[in-house]
TORKOL-4160 file (C-alpha; in steps of 0.2 Angstrom, whole numbers, padded with zeros to 4 digits, m for minus):
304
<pt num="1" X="m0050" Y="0124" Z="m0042"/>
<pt num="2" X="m0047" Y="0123" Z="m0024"/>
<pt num="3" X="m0037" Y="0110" Z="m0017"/>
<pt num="4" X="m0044" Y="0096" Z="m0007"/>
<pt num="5" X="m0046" Y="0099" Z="0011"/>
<pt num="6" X="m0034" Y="0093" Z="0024"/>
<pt num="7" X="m0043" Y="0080" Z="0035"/>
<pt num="8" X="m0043" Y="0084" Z="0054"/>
<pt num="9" X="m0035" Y="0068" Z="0065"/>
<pt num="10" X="m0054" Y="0068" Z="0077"/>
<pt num="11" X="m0059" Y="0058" Z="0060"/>
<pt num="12" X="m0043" Y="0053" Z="0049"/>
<pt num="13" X="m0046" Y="0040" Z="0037"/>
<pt num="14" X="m0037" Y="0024" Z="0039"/>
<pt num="15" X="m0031" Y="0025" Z="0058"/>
<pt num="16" X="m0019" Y="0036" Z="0066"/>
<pt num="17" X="m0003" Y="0028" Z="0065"/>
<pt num="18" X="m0007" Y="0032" Z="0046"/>
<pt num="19" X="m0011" Y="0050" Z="0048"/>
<pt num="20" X="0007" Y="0052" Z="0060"/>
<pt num="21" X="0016" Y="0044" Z="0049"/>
<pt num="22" X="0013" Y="0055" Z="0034"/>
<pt num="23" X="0015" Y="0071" Z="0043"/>
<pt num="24" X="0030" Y="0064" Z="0052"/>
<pt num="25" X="0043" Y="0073" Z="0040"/>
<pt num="26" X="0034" Y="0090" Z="0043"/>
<pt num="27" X="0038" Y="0088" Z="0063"/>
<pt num="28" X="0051" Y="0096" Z="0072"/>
<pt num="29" X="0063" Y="0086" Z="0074"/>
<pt num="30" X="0062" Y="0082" Z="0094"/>
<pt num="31" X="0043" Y="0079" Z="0088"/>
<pt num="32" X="0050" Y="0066" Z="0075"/>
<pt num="33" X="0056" Y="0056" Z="0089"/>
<pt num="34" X="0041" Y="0055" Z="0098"/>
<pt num="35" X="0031" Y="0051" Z="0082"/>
<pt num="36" X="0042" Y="0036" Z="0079"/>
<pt num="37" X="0040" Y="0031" Z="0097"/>
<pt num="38" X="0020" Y="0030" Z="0094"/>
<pt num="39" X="0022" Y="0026" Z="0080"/>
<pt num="40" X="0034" Y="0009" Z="0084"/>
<pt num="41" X="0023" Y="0002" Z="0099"/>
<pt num="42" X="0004" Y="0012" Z="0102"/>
<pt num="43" X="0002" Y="0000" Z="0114"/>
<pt num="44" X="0017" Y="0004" Z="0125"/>
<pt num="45" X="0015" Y="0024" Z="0120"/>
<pt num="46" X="m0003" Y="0023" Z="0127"/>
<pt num="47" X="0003" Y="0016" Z="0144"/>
<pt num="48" X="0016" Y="0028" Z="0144"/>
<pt num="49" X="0014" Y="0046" Z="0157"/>
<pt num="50" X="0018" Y="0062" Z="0148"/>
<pt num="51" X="0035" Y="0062" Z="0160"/>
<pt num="52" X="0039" Y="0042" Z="0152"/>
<pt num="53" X="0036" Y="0047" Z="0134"/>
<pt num="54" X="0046" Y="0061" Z="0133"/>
<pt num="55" X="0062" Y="0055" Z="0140"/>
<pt num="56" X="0060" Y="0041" Z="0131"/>
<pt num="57" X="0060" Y="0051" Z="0116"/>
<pt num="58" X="0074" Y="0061" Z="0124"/>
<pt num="59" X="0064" Y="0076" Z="0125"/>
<pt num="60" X="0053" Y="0089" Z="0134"/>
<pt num="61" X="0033" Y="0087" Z="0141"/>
<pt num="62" X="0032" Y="0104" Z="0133"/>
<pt num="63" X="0037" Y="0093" Z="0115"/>
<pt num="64" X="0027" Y="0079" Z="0118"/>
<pt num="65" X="0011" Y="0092" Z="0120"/>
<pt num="66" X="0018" Y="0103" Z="0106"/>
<pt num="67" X="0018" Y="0082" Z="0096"/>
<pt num="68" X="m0001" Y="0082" Z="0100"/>
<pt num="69" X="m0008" Y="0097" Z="0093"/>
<pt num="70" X="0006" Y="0095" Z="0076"/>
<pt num="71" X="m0005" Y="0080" Z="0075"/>
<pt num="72" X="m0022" Y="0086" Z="0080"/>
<pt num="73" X="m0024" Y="0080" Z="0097"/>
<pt num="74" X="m0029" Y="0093" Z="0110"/>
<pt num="75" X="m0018" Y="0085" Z="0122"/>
<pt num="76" X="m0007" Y="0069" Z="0130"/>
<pt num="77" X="m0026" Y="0063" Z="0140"/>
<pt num="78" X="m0032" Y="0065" Z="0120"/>
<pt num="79" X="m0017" Y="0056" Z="0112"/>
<pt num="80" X="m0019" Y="0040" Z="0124"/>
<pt num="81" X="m0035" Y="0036" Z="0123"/>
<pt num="82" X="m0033" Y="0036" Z="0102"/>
<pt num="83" X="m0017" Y="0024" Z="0104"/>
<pt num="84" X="m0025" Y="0013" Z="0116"/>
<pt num="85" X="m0041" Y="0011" Z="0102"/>
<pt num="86" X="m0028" Y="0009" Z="0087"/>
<pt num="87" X="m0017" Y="m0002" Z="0098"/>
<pt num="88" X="m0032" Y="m0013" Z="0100"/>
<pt num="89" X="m0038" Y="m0015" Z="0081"/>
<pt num="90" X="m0019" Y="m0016" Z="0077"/>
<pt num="91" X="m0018" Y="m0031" Z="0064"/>
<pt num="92" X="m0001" Y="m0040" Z="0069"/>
<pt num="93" X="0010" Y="m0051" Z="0058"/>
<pt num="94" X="0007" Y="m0070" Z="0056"/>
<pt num="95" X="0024" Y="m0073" Z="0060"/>
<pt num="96" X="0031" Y="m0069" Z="0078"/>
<pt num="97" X="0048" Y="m0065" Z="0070"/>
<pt num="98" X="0042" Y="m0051" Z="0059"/>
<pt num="99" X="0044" Y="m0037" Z="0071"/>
<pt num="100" X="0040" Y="m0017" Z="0068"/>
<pt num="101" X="0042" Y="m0021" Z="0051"/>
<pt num="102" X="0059" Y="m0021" Z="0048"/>
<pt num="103" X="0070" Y="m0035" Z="0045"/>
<pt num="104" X="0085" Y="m0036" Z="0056"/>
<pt num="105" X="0104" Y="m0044" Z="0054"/>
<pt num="106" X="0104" Y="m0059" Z="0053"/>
<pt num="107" X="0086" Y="m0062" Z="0047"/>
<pt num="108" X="0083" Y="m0079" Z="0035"/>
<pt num="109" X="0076" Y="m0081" Z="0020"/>
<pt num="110" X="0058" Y="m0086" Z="0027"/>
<pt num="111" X="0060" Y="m0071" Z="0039"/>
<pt num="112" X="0065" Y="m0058" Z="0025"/>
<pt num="113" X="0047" Y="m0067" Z="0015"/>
<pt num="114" X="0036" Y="m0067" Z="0031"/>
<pt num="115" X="0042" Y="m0046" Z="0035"/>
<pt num="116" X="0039" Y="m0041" Z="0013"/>
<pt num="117" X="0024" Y="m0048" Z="0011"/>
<pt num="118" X="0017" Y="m0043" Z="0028"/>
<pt num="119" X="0024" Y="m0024" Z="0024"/>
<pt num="120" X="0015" Y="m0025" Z="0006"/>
<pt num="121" X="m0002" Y="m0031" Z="0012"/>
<pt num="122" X="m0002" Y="m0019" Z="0026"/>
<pt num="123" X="0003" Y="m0002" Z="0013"/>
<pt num="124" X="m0009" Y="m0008" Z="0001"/>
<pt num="125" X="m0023" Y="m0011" Z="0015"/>
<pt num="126" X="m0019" Y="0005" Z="0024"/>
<pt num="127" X="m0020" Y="0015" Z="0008"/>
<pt num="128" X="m0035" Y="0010" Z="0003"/>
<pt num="129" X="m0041" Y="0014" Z="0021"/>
<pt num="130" X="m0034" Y="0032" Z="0022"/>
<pt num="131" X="m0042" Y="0035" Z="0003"/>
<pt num="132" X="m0054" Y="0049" Z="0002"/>
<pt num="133" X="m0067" Y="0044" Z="m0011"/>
<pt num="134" X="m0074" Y="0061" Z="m0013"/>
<pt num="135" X="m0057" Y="0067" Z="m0017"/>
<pt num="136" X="m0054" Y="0053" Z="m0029"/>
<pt num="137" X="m0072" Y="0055" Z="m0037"/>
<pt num="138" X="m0066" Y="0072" Z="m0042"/>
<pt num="139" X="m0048" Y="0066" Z="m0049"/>
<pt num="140" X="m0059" Y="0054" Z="m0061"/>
<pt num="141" X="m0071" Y="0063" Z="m0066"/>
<pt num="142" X="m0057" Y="0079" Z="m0070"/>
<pt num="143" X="m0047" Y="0062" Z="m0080"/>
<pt num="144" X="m0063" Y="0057" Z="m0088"/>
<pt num="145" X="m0069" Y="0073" Z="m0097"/>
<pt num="146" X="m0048" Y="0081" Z="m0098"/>
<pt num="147" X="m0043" Y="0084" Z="m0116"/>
<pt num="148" X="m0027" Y="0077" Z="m0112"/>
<pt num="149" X="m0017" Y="0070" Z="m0098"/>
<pt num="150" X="0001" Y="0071" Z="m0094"/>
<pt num="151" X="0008" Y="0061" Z="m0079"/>
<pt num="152" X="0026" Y="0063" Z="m0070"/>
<pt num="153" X="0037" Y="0052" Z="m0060"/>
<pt num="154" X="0056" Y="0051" Z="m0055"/>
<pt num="155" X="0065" Y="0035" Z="m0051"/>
<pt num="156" X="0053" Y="0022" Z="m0044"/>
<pt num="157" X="0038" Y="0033" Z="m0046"/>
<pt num="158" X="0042" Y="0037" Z="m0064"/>
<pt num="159" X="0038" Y="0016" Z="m0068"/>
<pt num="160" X="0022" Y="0021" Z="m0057"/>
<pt num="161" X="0018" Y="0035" Z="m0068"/>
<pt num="162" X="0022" Y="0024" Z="m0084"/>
<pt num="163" X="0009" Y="0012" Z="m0078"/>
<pt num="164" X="m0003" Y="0024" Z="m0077"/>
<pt num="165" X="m0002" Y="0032" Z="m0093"/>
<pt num="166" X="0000" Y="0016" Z="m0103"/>
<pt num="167" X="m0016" Y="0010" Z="m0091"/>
<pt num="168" X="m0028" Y="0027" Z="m0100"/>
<pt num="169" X="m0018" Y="0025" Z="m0116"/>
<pt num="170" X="m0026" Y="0009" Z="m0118"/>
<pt num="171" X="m0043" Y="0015" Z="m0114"/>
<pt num="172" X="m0043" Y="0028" Z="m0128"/>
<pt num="173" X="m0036" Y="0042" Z="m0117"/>
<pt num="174" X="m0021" Y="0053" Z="m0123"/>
<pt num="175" X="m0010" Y="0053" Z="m0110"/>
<pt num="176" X="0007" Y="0055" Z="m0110"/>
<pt num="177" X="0023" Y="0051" Z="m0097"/>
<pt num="178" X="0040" Y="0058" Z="m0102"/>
<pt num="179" X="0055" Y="0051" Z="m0092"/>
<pt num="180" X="0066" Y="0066" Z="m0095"/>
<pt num="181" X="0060" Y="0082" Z="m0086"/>
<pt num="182" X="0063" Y="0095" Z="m0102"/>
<pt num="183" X="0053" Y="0085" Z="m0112"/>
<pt num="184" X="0039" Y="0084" Z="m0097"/>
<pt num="185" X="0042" Y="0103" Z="m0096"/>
<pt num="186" X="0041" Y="0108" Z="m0111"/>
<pt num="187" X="0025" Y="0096" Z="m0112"/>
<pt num="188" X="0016" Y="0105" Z="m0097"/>
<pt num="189" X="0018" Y="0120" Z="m0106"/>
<pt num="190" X="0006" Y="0116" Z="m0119"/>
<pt num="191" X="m0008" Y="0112" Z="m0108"/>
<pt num="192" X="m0021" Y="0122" Z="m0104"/>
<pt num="193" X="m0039" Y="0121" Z="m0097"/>
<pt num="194" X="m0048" Y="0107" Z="m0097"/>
<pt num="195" X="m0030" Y="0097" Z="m0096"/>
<pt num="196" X="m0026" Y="0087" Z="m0082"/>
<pt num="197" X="m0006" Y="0085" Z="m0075"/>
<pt num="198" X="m0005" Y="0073" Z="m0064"/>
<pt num="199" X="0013" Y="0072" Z="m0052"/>
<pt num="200" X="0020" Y="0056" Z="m0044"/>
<pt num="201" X="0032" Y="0058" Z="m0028"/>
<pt num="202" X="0034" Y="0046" Z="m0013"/>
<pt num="203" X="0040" Y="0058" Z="m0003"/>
<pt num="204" X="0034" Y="0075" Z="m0010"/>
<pt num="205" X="0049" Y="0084" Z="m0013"/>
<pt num="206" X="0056" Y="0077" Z="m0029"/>
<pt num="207" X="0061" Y="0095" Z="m0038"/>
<pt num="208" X="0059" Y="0087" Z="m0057"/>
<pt num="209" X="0041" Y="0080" Z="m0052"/>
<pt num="210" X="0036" Y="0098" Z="m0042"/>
<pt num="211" X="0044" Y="0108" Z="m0057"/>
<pt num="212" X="0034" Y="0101" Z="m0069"/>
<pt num="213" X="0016" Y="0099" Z="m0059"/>
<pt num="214" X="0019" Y="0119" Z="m0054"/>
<pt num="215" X="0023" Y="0123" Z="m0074"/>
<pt num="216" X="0005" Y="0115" Z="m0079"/>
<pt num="217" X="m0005" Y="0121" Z="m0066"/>
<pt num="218" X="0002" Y="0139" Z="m0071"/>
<pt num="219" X="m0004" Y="0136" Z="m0088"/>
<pt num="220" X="m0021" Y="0130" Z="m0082"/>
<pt num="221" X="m0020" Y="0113" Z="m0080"/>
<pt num="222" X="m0030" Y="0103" Z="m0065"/>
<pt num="223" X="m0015" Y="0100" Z="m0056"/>
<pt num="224" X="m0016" Y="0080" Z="m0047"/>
<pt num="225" X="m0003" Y="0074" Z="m0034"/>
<pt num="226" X="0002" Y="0059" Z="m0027"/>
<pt num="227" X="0011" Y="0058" Z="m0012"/>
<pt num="228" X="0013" Y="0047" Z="0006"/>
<pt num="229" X="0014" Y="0064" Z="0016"/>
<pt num="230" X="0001" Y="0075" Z="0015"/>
<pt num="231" X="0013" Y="0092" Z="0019"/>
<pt num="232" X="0024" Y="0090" Z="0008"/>
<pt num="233" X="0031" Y="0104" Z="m0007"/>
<pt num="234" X="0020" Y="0095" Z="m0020"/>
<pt num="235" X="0003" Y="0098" Z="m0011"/>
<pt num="236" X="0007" Y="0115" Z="m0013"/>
<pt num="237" X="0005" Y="0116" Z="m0033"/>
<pt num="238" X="m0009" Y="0100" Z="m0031"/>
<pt num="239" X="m0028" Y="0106" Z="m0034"/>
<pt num="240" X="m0031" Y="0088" Z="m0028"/>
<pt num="241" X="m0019" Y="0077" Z="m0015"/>
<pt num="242" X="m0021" Y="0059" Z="m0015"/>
<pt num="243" X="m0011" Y="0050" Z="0000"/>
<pt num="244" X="m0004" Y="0031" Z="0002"/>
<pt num="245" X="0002" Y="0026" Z="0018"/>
<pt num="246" X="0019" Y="0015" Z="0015"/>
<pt num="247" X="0030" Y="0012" Z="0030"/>
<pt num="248" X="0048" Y="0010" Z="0021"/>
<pt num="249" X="0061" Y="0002" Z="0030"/>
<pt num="250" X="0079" Y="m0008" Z="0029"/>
<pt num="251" X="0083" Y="m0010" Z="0010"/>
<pt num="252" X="0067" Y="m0002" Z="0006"/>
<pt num="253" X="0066" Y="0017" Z="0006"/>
<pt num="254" X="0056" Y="0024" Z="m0008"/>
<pt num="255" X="0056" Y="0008" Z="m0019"/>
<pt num="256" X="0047" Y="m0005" Z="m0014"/>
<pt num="257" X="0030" Y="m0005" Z="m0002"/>
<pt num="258" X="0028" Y="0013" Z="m0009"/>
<pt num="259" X="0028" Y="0007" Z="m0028"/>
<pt num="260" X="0015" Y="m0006" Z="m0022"/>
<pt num="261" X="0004" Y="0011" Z="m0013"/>
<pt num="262" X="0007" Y="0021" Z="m0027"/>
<pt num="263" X="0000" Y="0007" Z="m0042"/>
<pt num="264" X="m0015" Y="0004" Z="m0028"/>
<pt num="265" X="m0024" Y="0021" Z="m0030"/>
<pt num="266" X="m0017" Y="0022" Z="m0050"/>
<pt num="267" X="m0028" Y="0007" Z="m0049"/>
<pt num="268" X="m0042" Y="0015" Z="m0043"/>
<pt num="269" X="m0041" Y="0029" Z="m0054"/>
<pt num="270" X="m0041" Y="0017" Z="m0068"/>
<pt num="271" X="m0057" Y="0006" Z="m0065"/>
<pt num="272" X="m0065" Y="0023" Z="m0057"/>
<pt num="273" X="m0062" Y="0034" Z="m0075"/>
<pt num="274" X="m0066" Y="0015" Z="m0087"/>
<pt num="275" X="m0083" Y="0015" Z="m0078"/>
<pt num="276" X="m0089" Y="0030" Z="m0084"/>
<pt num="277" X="m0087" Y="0026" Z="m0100"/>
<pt num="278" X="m0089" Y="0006" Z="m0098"/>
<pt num="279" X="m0093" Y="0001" Z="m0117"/>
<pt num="280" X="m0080" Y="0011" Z="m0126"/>
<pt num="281" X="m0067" Y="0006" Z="m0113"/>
<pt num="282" X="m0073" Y="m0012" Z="m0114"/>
<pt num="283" X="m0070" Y="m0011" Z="m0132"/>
<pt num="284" X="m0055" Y="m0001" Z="m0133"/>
<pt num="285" X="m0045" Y="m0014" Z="m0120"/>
<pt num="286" X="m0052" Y="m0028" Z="m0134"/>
<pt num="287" X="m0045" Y="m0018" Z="m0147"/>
<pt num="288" X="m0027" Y="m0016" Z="m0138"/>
<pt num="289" X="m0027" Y="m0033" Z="m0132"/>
<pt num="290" X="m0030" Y="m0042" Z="m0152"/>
<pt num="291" X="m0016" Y="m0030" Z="m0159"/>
<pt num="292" X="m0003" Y="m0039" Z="m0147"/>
<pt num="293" X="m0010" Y="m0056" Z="m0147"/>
<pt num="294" X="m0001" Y="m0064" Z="m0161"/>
<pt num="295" X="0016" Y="m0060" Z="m0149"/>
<pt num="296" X="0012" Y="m0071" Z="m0138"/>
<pt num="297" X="0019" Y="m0087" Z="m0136"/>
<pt num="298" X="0007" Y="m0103" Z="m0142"/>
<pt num="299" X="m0006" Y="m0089" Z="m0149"/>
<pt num="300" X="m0004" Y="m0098" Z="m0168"/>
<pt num="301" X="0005" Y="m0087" Z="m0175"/>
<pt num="302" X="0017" Y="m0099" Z="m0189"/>
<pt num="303" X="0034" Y="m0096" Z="m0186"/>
<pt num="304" X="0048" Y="m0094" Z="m0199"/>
C-alpha cells in the first residue's frame, strides 16, 4: 500500500506557517533560523528584502533562496506574497500579553492561563485545518475492516496511544497498546495482512515507536503514523501519515499542546471508524458504559 502523498505548499492544508513548521527539523540549520524568523513574525518577514531577512537570520541570500524551495516556494517574490496572505488571516491572541506563544520570566498566573489556552485552541484548530480527509478516510476505513489493531506510543504519546486503543476497545475492536516495546514487538510480529499498526510520535524519531511500526509493516501490516513533522524517520515505514501542527514552547516540549493534537485526530479516527458501523458501536458503548456504572459514585449501588 503506497503511502500517502506529500502535499506541495502552492496548496498546503491548514496555512503556511503550519507546513514550515512541520518541515522545520528537516532544514539545514542556517535554513532553520530563517524558518523560525517567518515563522515568529509573517508579517515583519513579508516586509522584509532578501538582503534584511538573511542577516537577520545571520545568514546568506543564497540560504534564504535555498529556504524557499525546501519549503516549496519558487522563490523570495514567491515567499512574500504567501506571508503577507497568512499574515493577514493570522488569528492573534485575546490578550495583548500573550506574545509568540511562549510565556516569558516573570509572566503571572493570568498570563501563563491566557498564553495555554490560547496555544491549545490554536494546535487543535490548526490540526484540524492541515488534516487530509482523504488520507484519514483511508486510515478508517483500513481500522474498520483490520482483524486487529495494535497501537504504539512512548512518553506522552504512549497515554495518546492508550486512549486510542481503550476508545476501539470499547466499540468492539481488538486493539491492543503495550507500554513496554518487547511486548509491542513481539506483538507486531504476529500481525499480518488485513492487520493495522498504528505508531504515535510527536516528533518522529522515537526509535521504540519506529522499531515497532517498521516490525508490523514487515510482516504485512497497514502501517499508520502519527506525527507533527511530515519528514520525519517514522513516515518512512508509515503507508499512511497523518500530521498535527503543535507549536511547543517554554515548559512544553512534546507534552502538552501536542498531546492535545495528537487526541484531536485519534478523535476523528474514532467517530470516522464508529460511523460505519453506528448501531453495533452504539450498542457496544451502551454495553461498556452499564458494566461500570454501578462504580460510580450516587449510581445506587448499596454500600457495605
Amino acid at each position: 500500500m503506497a503511502k500517502s502523498p506529500k502535499i506541495s505548499a502552492s496548496h498546503e492544508p491548514g496555512g503556511l506557517i503550519v507546513h514550515i513548521s512541520g518541515l522545520l527539523p528537516s532544514l539545514s540549520p542556517a535554513e532553520q533560523r530563517v524558518a523560525r524568523l517567518v515563522v515568529a513574525d509573517p508579517a515583519d518577514a513579508a516586509r522584509r528584502t532578501i538582503t534584511d531577512l538573511a542577516t537577520a537570520a545571520e545568514t546568506s541570500e543564497a540560504t534564504v533562496i535555498r529556504f524557499c524551495r525546501s519549503v516549496g516556494m519558487d522563490g523570495y517574490p514567491q515567499l512574500r506574497i504567501r506571508l503577507a496572505a497568512e499574515a493577514a488571516r493570522r488569528v492573534e491572541p485575546p490578550d495583548a500579553r500573550v506574545v509568540g506563544g511562549d510565556i516569558p520570566p516573570g509572566a503571572d498566573l493570568a498570563q501563563i492561563i491566557a498564553t495555554i489556552a490560547f496555544n491549545d485552541a490554536r494546535a487543535v484548530e490548526e490540526t484540524a485545518e492541515q488534516l487530509d480527509p482523504a488520507v484519514c478516510e483511508q486510515v478508517v476505513e483500513a481500522i474498520g475492516g483490520a482483524g486487529r489493531i495494535d497501537v504504539y506510543g512512548a512518553g506522552a504519546s504512549g497515554f495518546v496511544a492508550s486512549d486510542f486503543q481503550q476508545k476501539l476497545h470499547r466499540i468492539g475492536r481488538t486493539a491492543f497498546y503495550f507500554p513496554d516495546v518487547h511486548t509491542a514487538l513481539t506483538s507486531a510480529a504476529l500481525l499480518g495482512r488485513g492487520d493495522v499498526a498504528v505508531g504515535i510520535s510527536h516528533t518522529g524519531t522515537t526509535s521504540d515507536v519506529i522499531e515497532v511500526l517498521e516490525q508490523a509493516r514487515s510482516r504485512g501490516a497497514t502501517t499508520v503514523a502519527l506525527t507533527n513533522f511530515p519528514r520525519s524517520p517514522i513516515t518512512e515505514v508509515a503507508d499512511f501519515v497523518l500530521t498535527t501542527a503543535a507549536r511547543e514552547t517554554t515548559y512544553r516540549s512534546g507534552a502538552m499542546a501536542s498531546r492535545l493534537a495528537q487526541l484531536t485526530v485519534v478523535d476523528c479516527l474514532f467517530v470516522g471508524v464508529a460511523a460505519r458501523s453506528r448501531a453495533k458501536a452504539r450498542k457496544a458503548l451502551e454495553a461498556t458504559a452499564a458494566a461500570v456504572q454501578s462504580h460510580r459514585v450516587g449510581s445506587g449501588r448499596r454500600r457495605a
